[in-house]
PAZAPA-4460 file (N, C-alpha, C; in steps of 0.05 Angstrom, whole numbers, plus 32768, in hexadecimal, padded with zeros to 4 digits):
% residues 128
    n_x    n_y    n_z   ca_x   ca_y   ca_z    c_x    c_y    c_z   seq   type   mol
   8C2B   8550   816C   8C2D   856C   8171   8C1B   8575   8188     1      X     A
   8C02   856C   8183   8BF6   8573   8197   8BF7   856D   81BB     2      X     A
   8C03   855A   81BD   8C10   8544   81CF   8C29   855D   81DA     3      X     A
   8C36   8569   81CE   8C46   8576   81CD   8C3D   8597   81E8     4      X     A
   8C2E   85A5   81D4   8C17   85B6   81E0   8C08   85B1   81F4     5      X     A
   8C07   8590   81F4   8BF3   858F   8212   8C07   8592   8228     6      X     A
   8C21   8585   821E   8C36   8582   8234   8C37   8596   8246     7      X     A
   8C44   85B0   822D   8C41   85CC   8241   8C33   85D1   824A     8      X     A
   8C11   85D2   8243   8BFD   85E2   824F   8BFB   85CF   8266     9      X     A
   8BFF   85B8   8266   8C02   85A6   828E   8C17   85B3   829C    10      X     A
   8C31   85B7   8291   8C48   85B9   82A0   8C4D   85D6   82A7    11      X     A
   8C3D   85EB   8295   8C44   8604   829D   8C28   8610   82B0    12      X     A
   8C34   8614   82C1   8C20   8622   82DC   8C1C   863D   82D4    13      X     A
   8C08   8649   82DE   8C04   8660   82DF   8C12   866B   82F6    14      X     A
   8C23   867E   82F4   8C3C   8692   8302   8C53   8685   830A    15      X     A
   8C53   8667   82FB   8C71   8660   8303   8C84   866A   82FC    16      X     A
   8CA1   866B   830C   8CB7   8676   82FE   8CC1   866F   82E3    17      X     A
   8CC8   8689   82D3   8CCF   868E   82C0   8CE7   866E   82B2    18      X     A
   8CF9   8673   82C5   8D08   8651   82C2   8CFA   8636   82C2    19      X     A
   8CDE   8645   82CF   8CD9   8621   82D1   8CC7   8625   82B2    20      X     A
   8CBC   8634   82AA   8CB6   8634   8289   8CC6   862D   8277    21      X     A
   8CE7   8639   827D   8CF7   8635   8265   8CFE   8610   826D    22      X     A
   8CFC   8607   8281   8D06   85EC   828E   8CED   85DA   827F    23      X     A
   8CD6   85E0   8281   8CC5   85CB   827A   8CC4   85D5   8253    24      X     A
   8CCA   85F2   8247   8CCE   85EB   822F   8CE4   85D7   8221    25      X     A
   8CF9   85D9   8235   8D10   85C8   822B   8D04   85A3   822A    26      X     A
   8CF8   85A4   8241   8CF1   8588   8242   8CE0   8580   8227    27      X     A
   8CCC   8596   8220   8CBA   858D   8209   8CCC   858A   81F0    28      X     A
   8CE2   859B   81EF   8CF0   8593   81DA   8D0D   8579   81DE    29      X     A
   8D07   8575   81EE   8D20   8553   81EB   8D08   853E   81E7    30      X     A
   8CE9   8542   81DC   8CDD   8532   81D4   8CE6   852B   81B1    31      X     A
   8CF2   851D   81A8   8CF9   8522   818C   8CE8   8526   8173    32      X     A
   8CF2   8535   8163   8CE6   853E   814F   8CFB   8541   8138    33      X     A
   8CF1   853D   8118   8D06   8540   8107   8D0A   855C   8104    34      X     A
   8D20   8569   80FB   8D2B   8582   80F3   8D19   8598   8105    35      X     A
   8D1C   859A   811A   8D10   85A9   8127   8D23   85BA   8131    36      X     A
   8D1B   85D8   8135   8D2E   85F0   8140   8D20   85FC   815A    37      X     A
   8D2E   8612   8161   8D1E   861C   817F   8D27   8638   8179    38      X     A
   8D1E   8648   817F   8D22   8664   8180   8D1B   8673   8197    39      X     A
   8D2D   867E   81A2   8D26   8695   81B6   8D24   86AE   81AE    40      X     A
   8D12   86BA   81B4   8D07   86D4   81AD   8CFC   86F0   81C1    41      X     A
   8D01   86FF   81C0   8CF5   871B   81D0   8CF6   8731   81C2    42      X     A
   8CE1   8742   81D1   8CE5   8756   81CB   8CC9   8762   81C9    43      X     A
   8CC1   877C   81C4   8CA2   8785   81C8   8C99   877C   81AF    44      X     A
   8C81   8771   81B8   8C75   876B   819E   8C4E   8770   819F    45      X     A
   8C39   8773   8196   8C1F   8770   8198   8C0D   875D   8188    46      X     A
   8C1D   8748   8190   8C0C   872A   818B   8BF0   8721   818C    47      X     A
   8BEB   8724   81A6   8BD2   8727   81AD   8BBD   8732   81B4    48      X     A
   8BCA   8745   81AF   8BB4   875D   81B4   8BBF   8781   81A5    49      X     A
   8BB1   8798   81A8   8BC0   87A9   819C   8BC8   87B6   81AE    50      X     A
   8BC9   87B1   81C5   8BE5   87B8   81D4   8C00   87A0   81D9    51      X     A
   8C12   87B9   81D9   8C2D   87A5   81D7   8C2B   879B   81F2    52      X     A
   8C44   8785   81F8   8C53   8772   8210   8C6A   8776   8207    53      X     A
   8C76   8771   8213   8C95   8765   821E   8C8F   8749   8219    54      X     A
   8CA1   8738   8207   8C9B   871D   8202   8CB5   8717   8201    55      X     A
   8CB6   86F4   820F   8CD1   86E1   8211   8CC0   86C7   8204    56      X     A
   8CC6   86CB   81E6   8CBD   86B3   81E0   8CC6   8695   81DA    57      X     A
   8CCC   867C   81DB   8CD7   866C   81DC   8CC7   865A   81C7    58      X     A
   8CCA   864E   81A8   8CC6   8649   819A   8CD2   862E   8190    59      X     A
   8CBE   8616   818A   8CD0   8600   8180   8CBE   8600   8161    60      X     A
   8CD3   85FC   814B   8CC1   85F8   812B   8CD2   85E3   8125    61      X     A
   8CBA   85D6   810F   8CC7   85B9   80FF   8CAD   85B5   80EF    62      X     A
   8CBB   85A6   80DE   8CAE   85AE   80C6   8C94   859C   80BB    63      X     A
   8C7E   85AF   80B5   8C6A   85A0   80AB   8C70   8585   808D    64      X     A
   8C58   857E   8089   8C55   8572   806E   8C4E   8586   8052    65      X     A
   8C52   85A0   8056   8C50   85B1   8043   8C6C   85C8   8041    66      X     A
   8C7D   85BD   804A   8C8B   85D3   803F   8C94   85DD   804E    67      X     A
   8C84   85EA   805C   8C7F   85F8   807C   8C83   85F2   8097    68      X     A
   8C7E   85FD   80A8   8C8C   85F7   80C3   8C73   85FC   80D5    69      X     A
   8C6F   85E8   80F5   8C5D   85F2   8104   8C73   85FB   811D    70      X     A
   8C67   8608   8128   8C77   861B   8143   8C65   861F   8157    71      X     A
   8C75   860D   8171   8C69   860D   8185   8C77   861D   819D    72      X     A
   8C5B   8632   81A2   8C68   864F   81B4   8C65   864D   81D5    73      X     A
   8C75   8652   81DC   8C70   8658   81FE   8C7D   8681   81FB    74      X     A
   8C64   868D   81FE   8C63   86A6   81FD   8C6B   86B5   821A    75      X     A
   8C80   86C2   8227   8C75   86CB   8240   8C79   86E5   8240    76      X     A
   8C5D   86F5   8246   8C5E   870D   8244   8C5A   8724   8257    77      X     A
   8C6C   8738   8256   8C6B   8748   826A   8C66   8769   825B    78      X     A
   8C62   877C   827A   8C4F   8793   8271   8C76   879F   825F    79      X     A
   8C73   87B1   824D   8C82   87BA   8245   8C92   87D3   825B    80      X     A
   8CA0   87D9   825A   8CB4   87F3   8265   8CCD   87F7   8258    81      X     A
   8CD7   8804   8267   8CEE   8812   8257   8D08   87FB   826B    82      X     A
   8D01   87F8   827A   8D1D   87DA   827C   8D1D   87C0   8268    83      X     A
   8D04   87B5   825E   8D05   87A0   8251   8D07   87AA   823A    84      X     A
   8D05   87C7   822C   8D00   87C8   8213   8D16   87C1   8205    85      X     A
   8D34   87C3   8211   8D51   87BE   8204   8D55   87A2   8203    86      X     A
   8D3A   8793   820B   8D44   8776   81FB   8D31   8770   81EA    87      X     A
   8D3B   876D   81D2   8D34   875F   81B8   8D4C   8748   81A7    88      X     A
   8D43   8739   819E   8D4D   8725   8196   8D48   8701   8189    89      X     A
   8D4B   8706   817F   8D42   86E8   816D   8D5B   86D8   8164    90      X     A
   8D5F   86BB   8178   8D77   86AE   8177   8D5F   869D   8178    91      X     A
   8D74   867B   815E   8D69   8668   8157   8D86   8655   8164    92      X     A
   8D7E   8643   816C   8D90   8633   8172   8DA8   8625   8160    93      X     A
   8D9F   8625   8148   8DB1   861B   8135   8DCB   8635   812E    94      X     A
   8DBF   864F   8139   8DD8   865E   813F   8DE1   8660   8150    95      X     A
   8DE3   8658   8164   8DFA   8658   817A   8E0A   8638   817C    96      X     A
   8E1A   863E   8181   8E35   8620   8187   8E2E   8612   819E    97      X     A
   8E18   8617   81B6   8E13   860C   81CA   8DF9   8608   81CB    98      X     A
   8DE9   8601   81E0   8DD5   85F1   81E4   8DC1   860E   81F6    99      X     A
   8DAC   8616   81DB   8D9E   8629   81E3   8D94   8627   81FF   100      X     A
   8D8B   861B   8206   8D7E   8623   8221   8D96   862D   8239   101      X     A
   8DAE   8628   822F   8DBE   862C   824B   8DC3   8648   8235   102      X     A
   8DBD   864F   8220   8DC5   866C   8212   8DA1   867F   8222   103      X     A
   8D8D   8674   8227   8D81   8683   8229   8D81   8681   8254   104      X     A
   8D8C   8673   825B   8D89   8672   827C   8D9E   8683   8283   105      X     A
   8DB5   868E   8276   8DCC   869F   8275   8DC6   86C2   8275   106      X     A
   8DB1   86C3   825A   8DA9   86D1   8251   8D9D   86EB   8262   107      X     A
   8DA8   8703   825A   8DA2   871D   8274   8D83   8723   826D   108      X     A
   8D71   8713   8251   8D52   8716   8257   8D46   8708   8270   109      X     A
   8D54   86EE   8279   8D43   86DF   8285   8D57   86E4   82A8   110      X     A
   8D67   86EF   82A3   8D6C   86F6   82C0   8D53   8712   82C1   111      X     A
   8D4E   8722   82AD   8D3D   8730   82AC   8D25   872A   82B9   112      X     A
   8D1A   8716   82B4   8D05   8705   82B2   8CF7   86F9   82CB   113      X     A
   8D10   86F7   82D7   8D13   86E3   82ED   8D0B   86F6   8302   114      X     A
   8D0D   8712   82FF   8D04   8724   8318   8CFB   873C   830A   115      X     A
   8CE0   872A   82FB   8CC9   8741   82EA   8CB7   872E   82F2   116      X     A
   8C93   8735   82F7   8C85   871E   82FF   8C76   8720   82DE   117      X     A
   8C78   8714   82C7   8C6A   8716   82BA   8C45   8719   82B6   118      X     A
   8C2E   871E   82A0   8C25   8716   82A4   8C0C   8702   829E   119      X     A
   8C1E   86E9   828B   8C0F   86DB   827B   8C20   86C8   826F   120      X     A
   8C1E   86B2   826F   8C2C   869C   825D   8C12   8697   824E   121      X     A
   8C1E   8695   8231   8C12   8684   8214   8C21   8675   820C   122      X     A
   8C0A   865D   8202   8C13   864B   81F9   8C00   863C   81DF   123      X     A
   8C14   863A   81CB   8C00   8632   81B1   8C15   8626   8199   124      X     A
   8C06   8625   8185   8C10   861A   8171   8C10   8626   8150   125      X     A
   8C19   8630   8145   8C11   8633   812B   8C21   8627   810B   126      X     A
   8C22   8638   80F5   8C2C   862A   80E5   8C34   8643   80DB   127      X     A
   8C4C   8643   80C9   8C5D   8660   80BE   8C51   8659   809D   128      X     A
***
């Protein structure tokens, strides 16, 4: 897992394009893992602080030895407004019929995305 985490924090640059984040998350996940899911996520949230962002989060979980699941985040966050606030959303890959990343490169958040300069990628790990 950790091997995992180092990957991204090498491969993701500070202000690279938004695609090349969702490109190097895809890569970390065709590393195999058993029963593992991915979830795309947005929407305002105050994660890290007690002011909100605009967050496009990209999420892979699989399951611990307890029961439980660890989840590894690539967070990218932007200042909130009233254009990003109409996207929210939480799609897991096991619900759609196709191959999430071409559901989230499609997606009118990340054409969003693509001509907003965010201002912060996170990256971490936890356990649900």
């Amino acid at each position: 897992m950790e091997n995992l985490i180092k990957f991204l924090e090498e491969k993701i640059t500070d202000k690279m394009p938004v695609e090349g984040i969702v490109d190097v998350f895809e890569q970390m996940c065709s590393t195999p893992l058993e029963e593992d899911m991915v979830l795309f996520e947005t929407g305002i949230f105050t994660a890290f602080s007690k002011e909100p962002f605009f967050q496009i989060s990209l999420v892979r979980q699989f399951s611990n030895d307890d029961e439980e699941f660890y989840q590894i985040h690539v967070d990218i966050l932007y200042e909130p407004t009233a254009e990003n606030k109409i996207f929210s959303e939480a799609t897991w890959d096991e619900d759609l019929n196709g191959n999430i990343f071409d559901y989230i490169r499609k997606s009118d958040v990340l054409a969003y995305a693509k001509n907003h300069k965010y201002i912060e990628v996170k990256t971490y790990m936890d356990e649900t």
